[in-house]
FILUMTI-968882 format. One record per residue: residue number from 1; x, y, z of N, C-alpha, C, O in turn. Coordinates in Angstrom, 3 decimals. Layout:
BEGIN
PT/n/nX/nY/nZ/caX/caY/caZ/cX/cY/cZ/oX/oY/oZ
PT/NUM/X/Y/Z/X/Y/Z/X/Y/Z/X/Y/Z
...
***
This chain:
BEGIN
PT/n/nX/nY/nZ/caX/caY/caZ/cX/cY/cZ/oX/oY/oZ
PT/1/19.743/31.749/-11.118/18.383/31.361/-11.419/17.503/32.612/-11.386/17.478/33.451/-10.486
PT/2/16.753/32.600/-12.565/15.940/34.554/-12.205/14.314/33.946/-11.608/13.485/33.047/-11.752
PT/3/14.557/34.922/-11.023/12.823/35.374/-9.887/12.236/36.184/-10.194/11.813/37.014/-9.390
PT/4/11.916/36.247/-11.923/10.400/36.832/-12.217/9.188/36.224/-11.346/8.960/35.014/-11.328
PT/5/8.535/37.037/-10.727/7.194/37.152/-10.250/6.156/35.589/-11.597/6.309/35.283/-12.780
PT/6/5.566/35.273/-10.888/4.303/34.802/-11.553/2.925/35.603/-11.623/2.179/36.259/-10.896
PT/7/3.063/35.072/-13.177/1.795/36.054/-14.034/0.613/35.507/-13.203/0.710/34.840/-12.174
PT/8/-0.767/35.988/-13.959/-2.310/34.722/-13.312/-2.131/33.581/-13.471/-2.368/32.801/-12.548
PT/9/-1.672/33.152/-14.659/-1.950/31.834/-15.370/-1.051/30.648/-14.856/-1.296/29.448/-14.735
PT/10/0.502/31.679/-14.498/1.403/30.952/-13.851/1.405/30.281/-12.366/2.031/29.276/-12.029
PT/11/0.256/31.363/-11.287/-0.373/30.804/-10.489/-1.859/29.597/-10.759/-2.337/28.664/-10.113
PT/12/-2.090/30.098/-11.726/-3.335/29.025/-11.635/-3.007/27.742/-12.054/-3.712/26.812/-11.661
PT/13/-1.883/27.489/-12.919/-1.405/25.877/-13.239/-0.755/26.011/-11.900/-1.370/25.199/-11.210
PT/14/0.028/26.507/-11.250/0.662/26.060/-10.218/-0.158/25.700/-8.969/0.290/24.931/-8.118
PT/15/-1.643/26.404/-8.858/-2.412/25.771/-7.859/-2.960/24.293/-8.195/-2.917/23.407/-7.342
PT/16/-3.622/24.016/-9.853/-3.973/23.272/-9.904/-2.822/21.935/-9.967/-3.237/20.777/-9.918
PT/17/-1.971/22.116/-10.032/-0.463/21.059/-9.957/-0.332/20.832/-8.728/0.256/19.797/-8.416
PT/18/-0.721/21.518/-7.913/-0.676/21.573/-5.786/-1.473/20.189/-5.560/-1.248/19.121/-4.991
PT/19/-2.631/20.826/-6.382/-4.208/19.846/-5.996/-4.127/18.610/-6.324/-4.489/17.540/-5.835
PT/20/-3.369/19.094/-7.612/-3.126/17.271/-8.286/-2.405/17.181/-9.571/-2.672/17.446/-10.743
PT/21/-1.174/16.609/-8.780/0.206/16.785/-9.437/-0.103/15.822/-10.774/0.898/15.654/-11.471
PT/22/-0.932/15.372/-11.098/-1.145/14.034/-12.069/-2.350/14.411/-13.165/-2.846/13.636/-13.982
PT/23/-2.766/16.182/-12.898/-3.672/16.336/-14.042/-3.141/16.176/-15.473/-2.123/16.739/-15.875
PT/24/-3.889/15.387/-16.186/-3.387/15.469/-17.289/-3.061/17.436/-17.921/-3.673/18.352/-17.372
PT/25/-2.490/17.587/-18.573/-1.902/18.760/-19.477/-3.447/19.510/-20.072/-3.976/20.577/-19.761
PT/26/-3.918/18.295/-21.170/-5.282/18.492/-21.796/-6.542/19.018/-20.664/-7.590/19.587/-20.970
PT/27/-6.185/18.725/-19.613/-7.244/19.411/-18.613/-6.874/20.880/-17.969/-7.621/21.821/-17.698
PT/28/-5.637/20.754/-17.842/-5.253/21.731/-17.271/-4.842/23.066/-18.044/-4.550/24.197/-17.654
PT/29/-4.941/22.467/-19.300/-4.608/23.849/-20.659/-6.106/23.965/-20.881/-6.218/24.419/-22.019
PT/30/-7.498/23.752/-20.277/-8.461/23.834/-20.823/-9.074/24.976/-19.647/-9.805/25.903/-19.993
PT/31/-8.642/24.743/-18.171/-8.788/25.398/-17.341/-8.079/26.549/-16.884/-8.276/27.111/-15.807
PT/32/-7.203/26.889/-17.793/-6.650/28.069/-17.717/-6.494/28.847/-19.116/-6.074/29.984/-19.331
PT/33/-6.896/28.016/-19.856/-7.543/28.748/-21.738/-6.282/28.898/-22.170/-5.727/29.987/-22.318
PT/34/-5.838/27.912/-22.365/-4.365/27.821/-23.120/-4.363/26.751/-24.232/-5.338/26.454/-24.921
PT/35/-3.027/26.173/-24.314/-3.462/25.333/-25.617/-2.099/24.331/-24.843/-0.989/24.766/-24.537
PT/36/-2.478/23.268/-24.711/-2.026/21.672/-23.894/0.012/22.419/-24.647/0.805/21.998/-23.805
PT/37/0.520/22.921/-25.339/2.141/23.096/-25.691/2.107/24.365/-25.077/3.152/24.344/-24.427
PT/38/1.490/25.630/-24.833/2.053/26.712/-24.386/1.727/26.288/-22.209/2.519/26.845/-21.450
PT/39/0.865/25.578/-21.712/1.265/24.718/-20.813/2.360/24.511/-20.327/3.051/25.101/-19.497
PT/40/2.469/23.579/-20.940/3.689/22.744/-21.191/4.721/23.822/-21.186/5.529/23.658/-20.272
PT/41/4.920/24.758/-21.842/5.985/25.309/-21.617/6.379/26.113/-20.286/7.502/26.178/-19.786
PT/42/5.130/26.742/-19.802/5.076/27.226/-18.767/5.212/26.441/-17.393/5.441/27.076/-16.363
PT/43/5.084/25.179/-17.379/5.355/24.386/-16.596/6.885/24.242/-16.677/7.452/24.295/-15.585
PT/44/7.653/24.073/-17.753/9.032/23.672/-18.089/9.786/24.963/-17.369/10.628/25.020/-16.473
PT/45/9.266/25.738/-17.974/9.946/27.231/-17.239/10.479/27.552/-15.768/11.558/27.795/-15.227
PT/46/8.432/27.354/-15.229/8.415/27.241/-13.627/9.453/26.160/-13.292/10.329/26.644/-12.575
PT/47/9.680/24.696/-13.600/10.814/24.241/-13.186/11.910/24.627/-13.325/12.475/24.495/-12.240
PT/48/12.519/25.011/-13.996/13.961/25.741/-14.526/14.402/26.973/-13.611/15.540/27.395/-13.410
PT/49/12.939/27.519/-13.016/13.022/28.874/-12.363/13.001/28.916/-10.835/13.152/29.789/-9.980
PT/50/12.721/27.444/-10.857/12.779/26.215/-9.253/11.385/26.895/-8.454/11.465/27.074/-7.239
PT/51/10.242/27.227/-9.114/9.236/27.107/-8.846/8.656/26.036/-8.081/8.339/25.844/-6.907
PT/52/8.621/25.129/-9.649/8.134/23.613/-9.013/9.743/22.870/-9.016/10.567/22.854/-9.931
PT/53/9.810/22.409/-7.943/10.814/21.830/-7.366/10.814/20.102/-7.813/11.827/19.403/-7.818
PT/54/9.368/19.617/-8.190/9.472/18.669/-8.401/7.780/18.009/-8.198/6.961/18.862/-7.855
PT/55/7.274/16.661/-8.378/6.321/16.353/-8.221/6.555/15.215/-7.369/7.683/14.751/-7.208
PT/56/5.455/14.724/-6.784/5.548/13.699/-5.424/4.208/13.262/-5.358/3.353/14.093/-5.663
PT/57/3.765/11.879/-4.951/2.988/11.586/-4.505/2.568/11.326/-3.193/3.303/10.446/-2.743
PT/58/1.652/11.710/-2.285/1.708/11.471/-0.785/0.612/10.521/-0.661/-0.507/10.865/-1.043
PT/59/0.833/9.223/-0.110/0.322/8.206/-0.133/-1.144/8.404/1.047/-1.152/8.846/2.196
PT/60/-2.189/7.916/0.257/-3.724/7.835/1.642/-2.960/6.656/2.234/-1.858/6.109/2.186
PT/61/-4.587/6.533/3.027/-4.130/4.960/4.291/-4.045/3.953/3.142/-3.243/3.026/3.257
PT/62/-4.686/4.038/2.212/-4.591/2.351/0.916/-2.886/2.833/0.539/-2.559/2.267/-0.504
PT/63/-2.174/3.377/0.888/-0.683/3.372/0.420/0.053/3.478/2.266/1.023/4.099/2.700
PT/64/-0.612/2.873/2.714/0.441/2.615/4.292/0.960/1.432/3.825/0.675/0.585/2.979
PT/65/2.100/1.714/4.917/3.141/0.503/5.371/2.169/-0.553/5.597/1.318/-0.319/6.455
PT/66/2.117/-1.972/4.831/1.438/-2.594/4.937/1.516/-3.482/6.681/2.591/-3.235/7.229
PT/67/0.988/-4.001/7.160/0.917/-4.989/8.153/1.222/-6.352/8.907/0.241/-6.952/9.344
PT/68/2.505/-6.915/9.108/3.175/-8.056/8.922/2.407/-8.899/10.256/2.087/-8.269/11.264
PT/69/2.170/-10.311/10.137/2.119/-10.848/10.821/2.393/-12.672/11.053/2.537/-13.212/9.957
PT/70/2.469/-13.488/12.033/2.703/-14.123/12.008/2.059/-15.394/12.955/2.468/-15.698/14.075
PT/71/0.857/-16.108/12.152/0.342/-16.950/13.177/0.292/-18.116/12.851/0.032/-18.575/11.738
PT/72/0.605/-18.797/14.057/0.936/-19.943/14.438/-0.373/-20.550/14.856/-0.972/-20.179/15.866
PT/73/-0.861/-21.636/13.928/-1.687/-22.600/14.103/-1.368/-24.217/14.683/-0.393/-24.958/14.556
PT/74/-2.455/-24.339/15.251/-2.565/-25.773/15.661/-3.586/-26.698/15.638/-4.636/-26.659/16.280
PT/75/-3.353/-27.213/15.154/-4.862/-28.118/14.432/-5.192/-29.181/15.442/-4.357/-29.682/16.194
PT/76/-6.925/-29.600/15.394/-7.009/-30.782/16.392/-6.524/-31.971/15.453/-5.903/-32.924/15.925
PT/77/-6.832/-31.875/14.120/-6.428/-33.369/13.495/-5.172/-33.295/13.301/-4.993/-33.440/12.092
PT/78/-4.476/-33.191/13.683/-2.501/-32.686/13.746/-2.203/-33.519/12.087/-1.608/-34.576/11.879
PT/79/-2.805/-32.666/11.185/-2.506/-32.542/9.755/-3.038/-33.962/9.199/-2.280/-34.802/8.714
PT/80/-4.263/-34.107/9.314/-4.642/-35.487/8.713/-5.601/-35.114/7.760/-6.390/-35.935/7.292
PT/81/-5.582/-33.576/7.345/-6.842/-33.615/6.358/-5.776/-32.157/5.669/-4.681/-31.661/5.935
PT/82/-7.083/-31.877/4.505/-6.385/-31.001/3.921/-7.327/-29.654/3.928/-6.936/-28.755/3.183
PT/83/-8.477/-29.422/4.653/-9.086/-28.707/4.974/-8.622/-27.475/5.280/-8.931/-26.643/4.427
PT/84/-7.770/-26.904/6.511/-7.543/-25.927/7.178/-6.353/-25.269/5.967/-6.164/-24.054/5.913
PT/85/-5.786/-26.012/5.259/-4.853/-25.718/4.198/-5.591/-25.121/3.034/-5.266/-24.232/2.246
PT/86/-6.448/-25.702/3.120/-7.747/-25.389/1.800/-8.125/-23.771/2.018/-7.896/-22.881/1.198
PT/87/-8.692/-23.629/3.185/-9.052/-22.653/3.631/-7.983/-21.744/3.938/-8.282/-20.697/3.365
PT/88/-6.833/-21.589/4.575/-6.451/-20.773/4.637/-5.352/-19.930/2.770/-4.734/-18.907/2.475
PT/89/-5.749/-21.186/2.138/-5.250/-20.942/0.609/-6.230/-19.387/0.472/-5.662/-18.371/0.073
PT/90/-7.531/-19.366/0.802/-8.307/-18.396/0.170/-8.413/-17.068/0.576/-9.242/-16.289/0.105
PT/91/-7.328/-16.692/1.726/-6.580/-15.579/1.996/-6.079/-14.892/1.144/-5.087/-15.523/0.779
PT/92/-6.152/-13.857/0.514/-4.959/-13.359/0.076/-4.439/-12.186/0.475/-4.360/-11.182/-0.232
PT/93/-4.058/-12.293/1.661/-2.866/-11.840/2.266/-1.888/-12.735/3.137/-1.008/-12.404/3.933
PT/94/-2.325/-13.950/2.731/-1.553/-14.777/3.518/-0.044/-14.544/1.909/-0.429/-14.348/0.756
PT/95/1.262/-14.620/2.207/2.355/-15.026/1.950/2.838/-16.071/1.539/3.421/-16.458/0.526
PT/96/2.369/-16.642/2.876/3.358/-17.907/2.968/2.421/-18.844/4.114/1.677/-18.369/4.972
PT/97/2.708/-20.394/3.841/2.503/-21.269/4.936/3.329/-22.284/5.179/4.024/-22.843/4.330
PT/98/3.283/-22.499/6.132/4.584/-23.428/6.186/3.755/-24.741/7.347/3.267/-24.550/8.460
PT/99/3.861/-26.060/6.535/4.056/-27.091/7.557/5.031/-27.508/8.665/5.594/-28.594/8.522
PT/100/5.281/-26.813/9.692/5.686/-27.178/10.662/6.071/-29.082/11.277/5.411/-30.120/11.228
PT/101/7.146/-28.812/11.688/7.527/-30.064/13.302/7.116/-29.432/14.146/6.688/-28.285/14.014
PT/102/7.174/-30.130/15.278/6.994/-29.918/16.416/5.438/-29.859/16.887/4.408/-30.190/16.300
PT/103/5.614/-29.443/17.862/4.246/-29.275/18.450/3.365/-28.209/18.122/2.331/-28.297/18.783
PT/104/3.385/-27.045/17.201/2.991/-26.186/15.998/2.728/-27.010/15.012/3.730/-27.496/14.489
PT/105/1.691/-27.335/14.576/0.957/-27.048/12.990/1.168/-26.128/11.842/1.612/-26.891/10.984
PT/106/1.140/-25.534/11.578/1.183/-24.595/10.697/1.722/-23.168/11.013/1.248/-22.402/11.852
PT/107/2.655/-22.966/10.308/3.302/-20.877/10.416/2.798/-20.355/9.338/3.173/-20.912/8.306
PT/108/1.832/-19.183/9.166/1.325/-18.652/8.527/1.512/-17.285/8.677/1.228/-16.592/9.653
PT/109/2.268/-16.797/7.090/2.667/-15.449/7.241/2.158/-14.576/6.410/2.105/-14.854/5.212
PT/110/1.525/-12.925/7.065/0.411/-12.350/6.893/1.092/-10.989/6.084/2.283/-10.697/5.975
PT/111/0.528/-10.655/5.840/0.985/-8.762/4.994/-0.254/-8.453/4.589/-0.770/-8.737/3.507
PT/112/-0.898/-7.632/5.843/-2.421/-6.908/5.532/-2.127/-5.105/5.151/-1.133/-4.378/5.154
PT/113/-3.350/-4.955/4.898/-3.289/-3.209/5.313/-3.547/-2.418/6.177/-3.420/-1.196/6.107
PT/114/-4.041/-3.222/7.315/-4.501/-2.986/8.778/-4.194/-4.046/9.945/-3.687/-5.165/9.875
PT/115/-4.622/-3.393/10.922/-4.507/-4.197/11.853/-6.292/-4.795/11.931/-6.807/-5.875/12.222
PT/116/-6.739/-3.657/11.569/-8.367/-4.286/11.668/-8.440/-5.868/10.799/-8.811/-6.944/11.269
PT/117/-7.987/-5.595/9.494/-7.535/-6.640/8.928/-6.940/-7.729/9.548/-7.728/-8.671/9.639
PT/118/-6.188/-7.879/9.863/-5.151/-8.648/10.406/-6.152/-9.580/11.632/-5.899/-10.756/11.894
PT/119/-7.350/-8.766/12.318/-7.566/-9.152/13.242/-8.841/-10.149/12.681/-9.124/-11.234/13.187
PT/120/-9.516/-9.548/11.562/-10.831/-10.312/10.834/-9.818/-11.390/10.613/-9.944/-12.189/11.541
PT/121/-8.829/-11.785/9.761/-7.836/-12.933/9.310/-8.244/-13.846/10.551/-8.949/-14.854/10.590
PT/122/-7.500/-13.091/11.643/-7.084/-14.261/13.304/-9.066/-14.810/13.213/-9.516/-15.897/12.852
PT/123/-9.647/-13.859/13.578/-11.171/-14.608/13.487/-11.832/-15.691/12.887/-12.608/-16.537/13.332
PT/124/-11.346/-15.475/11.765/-11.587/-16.214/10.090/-10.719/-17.441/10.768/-11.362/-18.292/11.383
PT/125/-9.710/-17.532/10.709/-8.443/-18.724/11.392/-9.201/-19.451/12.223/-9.669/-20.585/12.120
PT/126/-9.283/-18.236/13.472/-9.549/-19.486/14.565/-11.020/-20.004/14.323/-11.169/-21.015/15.009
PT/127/-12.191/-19.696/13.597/-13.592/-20.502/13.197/-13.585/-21.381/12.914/-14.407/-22.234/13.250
PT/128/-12.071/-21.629/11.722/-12.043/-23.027/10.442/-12.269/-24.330/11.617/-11.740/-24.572/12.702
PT/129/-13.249/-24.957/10.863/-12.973/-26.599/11.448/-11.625/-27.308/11.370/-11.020/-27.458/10.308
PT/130/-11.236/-27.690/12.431/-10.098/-28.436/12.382/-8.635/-27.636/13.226/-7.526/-28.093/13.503
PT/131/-9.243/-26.294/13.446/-8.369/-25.184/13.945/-8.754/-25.424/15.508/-9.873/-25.165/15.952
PT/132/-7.848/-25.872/16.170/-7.383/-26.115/18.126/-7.203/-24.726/18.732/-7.704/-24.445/19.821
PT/133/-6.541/-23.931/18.076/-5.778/-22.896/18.292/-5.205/-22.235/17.715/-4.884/-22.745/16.642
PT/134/-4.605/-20.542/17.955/-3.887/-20.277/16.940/-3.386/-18.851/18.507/-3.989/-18.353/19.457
PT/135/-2.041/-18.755/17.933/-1.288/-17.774/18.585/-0.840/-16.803/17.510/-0.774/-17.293/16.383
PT/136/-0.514/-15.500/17.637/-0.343/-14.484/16.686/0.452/-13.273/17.336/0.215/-12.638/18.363
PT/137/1.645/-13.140/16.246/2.381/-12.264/16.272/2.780/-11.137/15.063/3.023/-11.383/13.882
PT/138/2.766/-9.843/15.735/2.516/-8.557/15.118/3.690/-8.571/14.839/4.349/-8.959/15.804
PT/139/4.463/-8.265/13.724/5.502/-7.401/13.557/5.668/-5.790/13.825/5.161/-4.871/13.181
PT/140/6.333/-5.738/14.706/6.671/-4.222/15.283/7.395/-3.269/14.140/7.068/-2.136/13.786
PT/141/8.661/-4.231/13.606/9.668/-3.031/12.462/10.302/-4.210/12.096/10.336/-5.145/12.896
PT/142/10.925/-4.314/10.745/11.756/-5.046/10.136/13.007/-4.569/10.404/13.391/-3.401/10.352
PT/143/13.566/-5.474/10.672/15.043/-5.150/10.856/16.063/-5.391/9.801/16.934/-4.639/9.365
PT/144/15.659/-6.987/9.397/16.723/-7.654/8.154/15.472/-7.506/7.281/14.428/-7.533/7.933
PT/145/15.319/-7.342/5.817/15.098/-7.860/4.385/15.386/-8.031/3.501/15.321/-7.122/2.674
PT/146/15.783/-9.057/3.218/16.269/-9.715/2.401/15.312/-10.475/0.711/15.579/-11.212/-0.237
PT/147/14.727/-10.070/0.978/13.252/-10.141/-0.162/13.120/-9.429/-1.341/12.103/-9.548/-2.024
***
């Protein structure tokens, strides 16, 4: 692989590719006074010459591991209306709900982007009319997925 040195131009697309691997070509042949194909070539090169090794995106907090959770409701009208179902429809981060047996009401399963989130949800939950209670569990790490 040869290790010619980089010219100006070859550093200056390569800084602006640092900053932001997703500039279009047309911007970046305008900021270094080129023409969007001789770019392009110089980019092709630097890869070949293992310059740029490759491009990647590094995710902000709106690209975290989203937030799993799992709460367990209990209603005072032990499912005689369709209210608390109504309402918790207008979540959307709820998953899933599930009508329960037993002495549980409702399993309601969460995928936020926070925990701050997660915690406005439990608030929102436990206000609804018709809501007794509600218990809530964080997912720590997935172990099985099967999804």
């Amino acid at each position: 692989m040869e290790r010619l040195p980089l010219d100006q131009i070859d550093r200056r697309i390569l800084a602006a590719l640092t900053e932001d691997a997703r500039v279009p070509l047309v911007t970046l042949a305008a900021q270094v006074h080129l023409s969007r194909n001789a770019v392009k070539q110089r980019m092709e090169r630097m890869e070949r010459r293992g310059v740029i090794a490759g491009y990647t995106v590094t995710p902000g907090r709106a690209g975290a591991s989203p937030v799993s959770a799992i709460v367990m409701v209990y209603r005072s009208d032990r499912m005689r209306g369709g209210g608390v179902i109504a309402e918790i429809s207008k979540i959307p981060e709820v998953r899933r709900c599930d009508v329960m047996s037993g002495d549980l009401d409702l399993l309601v399963t969460l995928e936020a982007e926070s925990m701050d989130r997660i915690g406005e949800i439990w608030e929102f939950l436990a206000a609804v009319p018709g809501v007794a209670n509600t218990v809530t569990a964080v997912s720590l790490t997935r172990a099985i997925d099967r999804d």
